[in-house]
N, C-alpha and C positions, 0 to 999 in steps of 0.2 A: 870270587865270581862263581857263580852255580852257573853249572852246565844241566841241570838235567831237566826238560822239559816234560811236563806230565802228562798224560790225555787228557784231563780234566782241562787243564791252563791252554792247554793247543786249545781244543774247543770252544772255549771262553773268547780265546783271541778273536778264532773262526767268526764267530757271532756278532760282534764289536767290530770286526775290519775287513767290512765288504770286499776292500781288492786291496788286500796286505800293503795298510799304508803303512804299517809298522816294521814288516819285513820285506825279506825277498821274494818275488813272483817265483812261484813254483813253476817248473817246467810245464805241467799239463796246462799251464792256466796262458802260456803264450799265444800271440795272435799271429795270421800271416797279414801277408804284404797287403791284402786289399784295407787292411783295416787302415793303416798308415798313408795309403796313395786318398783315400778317401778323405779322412783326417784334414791331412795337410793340406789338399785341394781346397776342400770346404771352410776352412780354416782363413785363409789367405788368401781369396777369390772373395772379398768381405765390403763390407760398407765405408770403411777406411777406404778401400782403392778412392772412392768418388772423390772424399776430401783431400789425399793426397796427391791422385794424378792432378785435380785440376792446380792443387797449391803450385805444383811443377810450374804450370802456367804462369801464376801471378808472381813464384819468385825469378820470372826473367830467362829461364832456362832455354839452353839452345835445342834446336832438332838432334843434332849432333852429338850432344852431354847428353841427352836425355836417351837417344836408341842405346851408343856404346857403354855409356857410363852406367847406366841401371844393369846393363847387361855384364859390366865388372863386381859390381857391389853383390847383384845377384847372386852371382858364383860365389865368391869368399863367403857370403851365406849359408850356401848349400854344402859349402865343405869343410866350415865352422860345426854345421849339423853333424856332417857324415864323418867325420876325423877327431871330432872331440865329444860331442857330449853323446851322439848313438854308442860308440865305445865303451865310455862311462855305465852308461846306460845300460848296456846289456852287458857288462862285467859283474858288474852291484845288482843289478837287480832291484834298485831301490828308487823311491822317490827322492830330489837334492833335498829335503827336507828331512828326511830321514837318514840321509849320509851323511847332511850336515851335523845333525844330533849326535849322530856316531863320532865324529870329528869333533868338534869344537863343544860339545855339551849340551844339556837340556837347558843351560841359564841362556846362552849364546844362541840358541832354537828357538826359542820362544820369543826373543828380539827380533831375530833377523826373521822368523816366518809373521809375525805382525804386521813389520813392514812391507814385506812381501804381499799378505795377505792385502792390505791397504791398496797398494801399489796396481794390482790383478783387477782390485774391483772398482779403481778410477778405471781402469782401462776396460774391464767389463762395460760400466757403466755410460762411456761411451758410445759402444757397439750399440748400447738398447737406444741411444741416443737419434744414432744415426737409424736406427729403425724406426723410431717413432717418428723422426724427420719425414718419412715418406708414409704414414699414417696420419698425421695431420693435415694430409693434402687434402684426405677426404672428407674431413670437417671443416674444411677451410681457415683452419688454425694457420696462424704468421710463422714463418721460419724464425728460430730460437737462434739468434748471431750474437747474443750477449750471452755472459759465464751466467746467467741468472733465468729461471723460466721468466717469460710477463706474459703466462697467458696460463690459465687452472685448468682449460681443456687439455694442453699438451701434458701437462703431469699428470692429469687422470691415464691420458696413451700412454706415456711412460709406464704407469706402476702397472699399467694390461698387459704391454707386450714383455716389459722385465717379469710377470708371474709367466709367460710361457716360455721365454728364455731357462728360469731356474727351472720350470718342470722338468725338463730333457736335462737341463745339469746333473739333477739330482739321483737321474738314471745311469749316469756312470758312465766310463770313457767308451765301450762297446757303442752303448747307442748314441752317445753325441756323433763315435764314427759312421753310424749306419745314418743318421742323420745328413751328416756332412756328404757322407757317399751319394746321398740321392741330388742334393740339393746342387753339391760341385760343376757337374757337367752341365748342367743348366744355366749357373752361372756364370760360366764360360762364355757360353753360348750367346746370352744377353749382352755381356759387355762388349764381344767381338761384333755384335749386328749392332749394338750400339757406337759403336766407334763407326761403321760403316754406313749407318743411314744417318750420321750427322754431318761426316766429311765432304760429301756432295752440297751442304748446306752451305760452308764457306766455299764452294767455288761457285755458288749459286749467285751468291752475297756479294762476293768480292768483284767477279769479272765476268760472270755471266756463262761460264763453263759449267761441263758435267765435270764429274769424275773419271779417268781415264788410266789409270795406272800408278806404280809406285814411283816414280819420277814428279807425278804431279801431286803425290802425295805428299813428298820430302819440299815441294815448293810452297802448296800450303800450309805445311806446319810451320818453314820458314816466316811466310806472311802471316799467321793467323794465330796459331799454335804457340809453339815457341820459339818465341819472337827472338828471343837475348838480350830482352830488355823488361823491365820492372814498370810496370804503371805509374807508379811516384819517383822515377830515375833513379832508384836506389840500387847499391850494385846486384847485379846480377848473380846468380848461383853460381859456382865454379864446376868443373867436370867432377872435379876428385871431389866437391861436397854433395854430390849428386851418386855418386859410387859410394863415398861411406857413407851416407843417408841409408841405401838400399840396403846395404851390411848392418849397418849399427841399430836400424829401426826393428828387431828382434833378437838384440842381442841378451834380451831376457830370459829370453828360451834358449837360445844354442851358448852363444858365450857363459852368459852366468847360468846355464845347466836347466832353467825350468823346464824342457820340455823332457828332462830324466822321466818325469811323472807318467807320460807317454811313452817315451821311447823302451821303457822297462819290462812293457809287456812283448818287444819284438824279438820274433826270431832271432833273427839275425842281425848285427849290427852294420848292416849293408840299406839295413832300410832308413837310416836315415838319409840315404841317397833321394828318396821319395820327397824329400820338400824342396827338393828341384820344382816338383808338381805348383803347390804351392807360389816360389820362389817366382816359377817364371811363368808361368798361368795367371799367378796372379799379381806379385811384382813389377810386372812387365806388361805382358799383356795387357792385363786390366789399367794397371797407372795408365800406360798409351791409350787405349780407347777412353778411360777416365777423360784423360787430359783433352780426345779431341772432344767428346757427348760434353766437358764444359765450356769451351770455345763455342762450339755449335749454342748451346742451352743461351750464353752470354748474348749470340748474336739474334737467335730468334727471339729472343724474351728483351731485347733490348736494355738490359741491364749489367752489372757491373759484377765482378765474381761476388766479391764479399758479400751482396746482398742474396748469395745464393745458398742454400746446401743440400746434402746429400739427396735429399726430396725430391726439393728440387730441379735440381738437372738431371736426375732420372726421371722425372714426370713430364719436363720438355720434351726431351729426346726420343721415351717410350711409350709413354702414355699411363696407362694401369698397369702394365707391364715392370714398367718401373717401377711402383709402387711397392708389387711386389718382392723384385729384385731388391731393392733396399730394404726392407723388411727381413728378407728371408738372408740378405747379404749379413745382415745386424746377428741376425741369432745364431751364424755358423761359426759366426768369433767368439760372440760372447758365451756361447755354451762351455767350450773348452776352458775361455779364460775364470769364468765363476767355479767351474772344477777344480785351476790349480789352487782356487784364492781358498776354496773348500779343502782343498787338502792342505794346504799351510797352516790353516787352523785350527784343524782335527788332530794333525800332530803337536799341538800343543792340549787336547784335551783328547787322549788315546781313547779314552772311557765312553766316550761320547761316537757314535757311528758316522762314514762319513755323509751318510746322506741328510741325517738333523743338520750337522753342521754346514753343509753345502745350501742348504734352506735357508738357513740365518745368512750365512754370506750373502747369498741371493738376494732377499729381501733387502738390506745394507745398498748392492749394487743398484737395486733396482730406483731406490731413492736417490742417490748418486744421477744417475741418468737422468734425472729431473733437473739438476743441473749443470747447464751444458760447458760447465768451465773447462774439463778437457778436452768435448767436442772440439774448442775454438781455438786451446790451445795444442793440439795433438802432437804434432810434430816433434815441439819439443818436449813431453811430455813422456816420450816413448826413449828419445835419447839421452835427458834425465833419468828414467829407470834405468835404462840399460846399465849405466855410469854410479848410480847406488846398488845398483846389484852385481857387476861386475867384479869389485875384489874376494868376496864369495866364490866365485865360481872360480879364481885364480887359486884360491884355499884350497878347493877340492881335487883341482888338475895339480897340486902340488903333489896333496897326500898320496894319490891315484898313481901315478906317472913319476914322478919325480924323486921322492923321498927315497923309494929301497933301492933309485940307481944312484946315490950317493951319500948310502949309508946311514938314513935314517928309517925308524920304524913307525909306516903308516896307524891310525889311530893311537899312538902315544899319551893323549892327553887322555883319553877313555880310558886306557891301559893303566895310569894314572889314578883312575878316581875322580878324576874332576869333573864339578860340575859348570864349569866354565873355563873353556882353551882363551887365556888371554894373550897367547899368541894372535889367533885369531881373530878376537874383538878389537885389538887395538891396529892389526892390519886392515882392520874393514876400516875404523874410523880414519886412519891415514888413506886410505884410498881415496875413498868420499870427500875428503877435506882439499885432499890434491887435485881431484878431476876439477871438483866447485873451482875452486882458488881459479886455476888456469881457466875456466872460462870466462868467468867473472872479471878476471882482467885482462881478457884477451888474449893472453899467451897463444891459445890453442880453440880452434872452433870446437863446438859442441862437438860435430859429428866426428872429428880427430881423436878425442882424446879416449878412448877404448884401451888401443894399445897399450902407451904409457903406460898408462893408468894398471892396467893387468899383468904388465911387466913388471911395475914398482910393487905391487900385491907381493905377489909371487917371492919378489927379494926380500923382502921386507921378510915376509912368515916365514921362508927356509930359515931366514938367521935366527929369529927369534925360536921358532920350535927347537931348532937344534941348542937354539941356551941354553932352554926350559928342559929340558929334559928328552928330544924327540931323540937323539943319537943310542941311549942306554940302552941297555938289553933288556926287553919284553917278551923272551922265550917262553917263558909259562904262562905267561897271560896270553899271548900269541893262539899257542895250542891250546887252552880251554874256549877260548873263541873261537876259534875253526873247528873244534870239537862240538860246540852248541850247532855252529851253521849244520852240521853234517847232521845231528839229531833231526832239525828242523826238515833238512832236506830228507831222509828217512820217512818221516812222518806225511811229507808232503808226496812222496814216492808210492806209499800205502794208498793214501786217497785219490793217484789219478789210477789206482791198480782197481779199486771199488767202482771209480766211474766209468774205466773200460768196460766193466763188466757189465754195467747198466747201460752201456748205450748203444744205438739200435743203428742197425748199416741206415748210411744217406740213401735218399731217394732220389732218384732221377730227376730230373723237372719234368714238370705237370705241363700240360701243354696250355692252361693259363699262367701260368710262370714264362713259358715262353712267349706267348704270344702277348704279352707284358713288357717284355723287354722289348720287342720288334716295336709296338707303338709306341712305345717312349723313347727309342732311338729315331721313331717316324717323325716324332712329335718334332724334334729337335730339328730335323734335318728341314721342315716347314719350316721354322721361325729362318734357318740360315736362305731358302732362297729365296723367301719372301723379300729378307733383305737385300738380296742381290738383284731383286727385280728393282729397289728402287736407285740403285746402282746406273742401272739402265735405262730411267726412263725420262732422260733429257728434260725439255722445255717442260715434260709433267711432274717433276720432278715433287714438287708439293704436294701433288695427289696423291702417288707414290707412298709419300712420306706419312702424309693420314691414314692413307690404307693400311700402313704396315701397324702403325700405333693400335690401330683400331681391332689388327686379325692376328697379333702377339699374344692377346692372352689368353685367346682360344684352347691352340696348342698348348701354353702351359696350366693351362688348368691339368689337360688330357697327362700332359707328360708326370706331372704331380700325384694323381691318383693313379697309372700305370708303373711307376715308379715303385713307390710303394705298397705295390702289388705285390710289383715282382721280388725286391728285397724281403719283404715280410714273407714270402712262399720260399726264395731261398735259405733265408735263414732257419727257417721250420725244419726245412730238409735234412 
């Protein structure tokens, strides 16, 4: 194995790999906390909430399952993030694509980031999906409820709004986060006024009531909401499928390790505590207000969920405003998610930069969105990947964690020479085979089988690496590889020593940087009490309701352009 890195070949890399998909994030190149709270916000505050909160509704779900049980699943979430893969993540320093390479081989790399890559850009294609759902409103294009387009207008919106989804991809995790930063708290903001000028609508409906409190909150979602009963009497949701729904629906990211890609540029590994943000902004929050703006949308528009989507119920409930809101919900997911499916694919063609290859994926995704067969099937779409990507990520929390406190020598098979850990390959293919099997014949619900499934990983690869060879002594291979890391990190040491040199003290803010941020915190705080006016306004309750639709997009227009004001003048700084 050569250790010695040369400046020509460092530079070469430099060239070729925008943000070291191939190594380690250099110290100088770390982000802080805003970057991550921004992120995850934007991220997870998305155009899924619309179709999952309301799904809550149609699969029978109680008031009860739905406040505590989202709020259990939640958490195992966010401490799935914070305890395992931020960890990871900021030990390695690596993307799990490039750990995995180091682990199991470039033959076993190139597989499992395919599928991955494949995997990213159903679910990218998705997001543009549900974006263009509420772009169609305004050509009067039919809600897309089949896996298939039947209308050529909506595939033209698709391939429009997937080319400015990949544009911001192609700019790399920085700007998807300063993206996400702006767009986050906005959409907060939407979906909590959204959930509040609908919920007056069933008590308008129902019994001739205003709205009056959280008591008559918890009554109307009992009556109206979520009822605990299924439209077509089929059983209802259970609490615990309701809680590992909320856990397992990104266990993409945190379980099987995707969001290392992210989490690698953090400080500290405390910031994955940050998709709390996320987690319950938008998990929670948003599903809730999702679930009551579909109840509402179902009863003003006198129709049935299924014939609804994300469009929608946000174009009942807010008007243009919503239009928006799904729109701009659609690109804060899909931006991120077309980055990891670009980096899964880039590490299989090193040579290639990753923003060519973040293009092509793009393009890929964006034709995908033309067909809405994930849209319709999402749910379980997301708890199938999870479930194929999961004994992967049991590989890595093996090597990581496990291995040197019972005597075996992490990257073994690399130390080896090989170009494929069939340790590895054959514990993925037993995992996969396992989870499928059990659900397929019932054994175990979808959303159950995580656990198992990453426990039997896990056993399965100790025994087998330590057959193959993981226990032997790899002392000299050991130390020329931690010898090359410390070259690399030298190298990396010289270059933030150049860019200190070159870089100029921050500037204050400008008092239009300030007075940027005051309007678009102004902006926000309009849309909330407009909402609360129609909170208030009894027997007028419908006027209210048109007013508010009609003087939402005002303010976000304002908040939009002062926004991006203000970050663009901060970032200058």
């Amino acid at each position: 194995m050569s250790t010695t890195i040369t400046s020509t070949e460092t530079q070469e890399t430099e060239v070729s790999l925008n943000e070291y998909e191939q190594e380690q994030v250099p110290k100088h190149k770390l982000l802080g906390w805003r970057h991550f709270l921004g992120s995850y916000s934007g991220e997870h505050v998305a155009g899924t909430e619309f179709v999952i909160g309301a799904a809550f509704v149609a699969w029978g779900a109680s008031t009860f399952d739905i406040l505590i049980g989202l709020l259990v699943g939640n958490l195992m979430a966010v401490l799935t993030w914070a305890l395992i893969t931020a960890p990871i993540a900021t030990q390695s320093r690596l993307t799990v694509y490039e750990y995995l390479r180091r682990v199991a081989g470039p033959g076993f790399n190139k597989v499992y980031n395919v599928v991955n890559a494949v995997l990213f850009c159903a679910l990218g294609g998705a997001m543009i999906t549900v974006s263009a759902s509420a772009v169609r409103i305004l050509f009067d294009i039919p809600a897309q409820t089949h896996w298939y387009p039947n209308s050529a207008a909506f595939v033209a919106v698709a391939l429009a709004v997937g080319a400015i989804v990949v544009a911001i991809a192609v700019l790399g995790f920085q700007k998807c986060a300063q993206f996400a930063t702006v767009c986050s708290p906005w959409l907060l903001i939407i979906f909590v006024t959204g959930g509040m000028v609908a919920l007056p609508a069933l008590s308008n409906i129902g019994n001739g009531e205003t709205f009056t409190g959280f008591g008559q909150f918890l009554s109307l979602a009992d009556q109206y909401i979520w009822t605990g009963q299924t439209p077509d009497g089929s059983p209802s949701m259970t609490f615990w499928q309701i809680a590992a729904f909320a856990w397992v629906c990104n266990l993409a990211m945190h379980g099987s390790l995707g969001d290392m890609a992210l989490l690698r540029f953090a400080k500290s590994s405390k910031y994955g505590y940050f998709s709390a943000f996320g987690m319950f902004f938008g998990h929670y929050i948003a599903w809730i207000c999702a679930g009551v703006m579909g109840a509402g949308a179902m009863l003003l528009m006198q129709t049935s969920m299924s014939n609804l989507d994300a469009g929608g119920i946000a174009h009942a409930v807010l008007g243009a405003t919503g239009i928006v809101a799904v729109i701009i919900a659609g690109w804060t997911t899909s931006n991120p998610t077309i980055y990891r499916a670009g980096l899964a694919i880039q590490s299989i063609f090193p040579n290639k930069s990753r923003a060519y290859i973040t293009t092509i994926v793009g393009v890929v995704t964006a034709v995908i969105a033309c067909f809405p067969f994930v849209f319709t099937r999402l749910l379980d779409f997301v708890g199938y990947m999870g479930l194929l990507l999961a004994p992967v990520g049991a590989i890595i929390v093996s090597e990581h964690w496990v291995f040197k406190k019972i005597g075996l020598t992490p990257l073994w098979s690399k130390y080896q020479g090989n170009d494929l850990n069939k340790a590895a390959l054959f514990t993925w293919a037993v995992g996969v085979v396992f989870a499928v099997t059990c659900e397929q014949l019932g054994f175990l619900h979808l959303f159950f089988l995580f656990v198992p499934t990453y426990l039997l990983s896990m056993a399965i690869y100790i025994l087998l690496a330590k057959s193959m060879g993981a226990a032997d002594d790899y002392t000299k291979e050991e130390a020329e590889y931690h010898e090359e890391l410390k070259q690399r990190e030298a190298y990396h040491a010289e270059l933030a020593k150049r860019e200190k040199e070159q870089q100029t003290e921050a500037k204050p803010a400008s008092m239009l940087e300030k007075a940027s941020a005051a309007i678009a915190l102004a902006s926000l705080a309009s849309i909330v009490i407009s909402a609360l006016k129609v909170w208030g306004a009894g027997a007028d309750y419908q006027i209210a309701f048109e007013s508010f639709k009609a003087f939402a997009i005002y303010p976000t227009v304002i908040y939009f352009i002062t926004a991006t004001t203000w970050i663009t003048l901060r970032d200058k700084a």
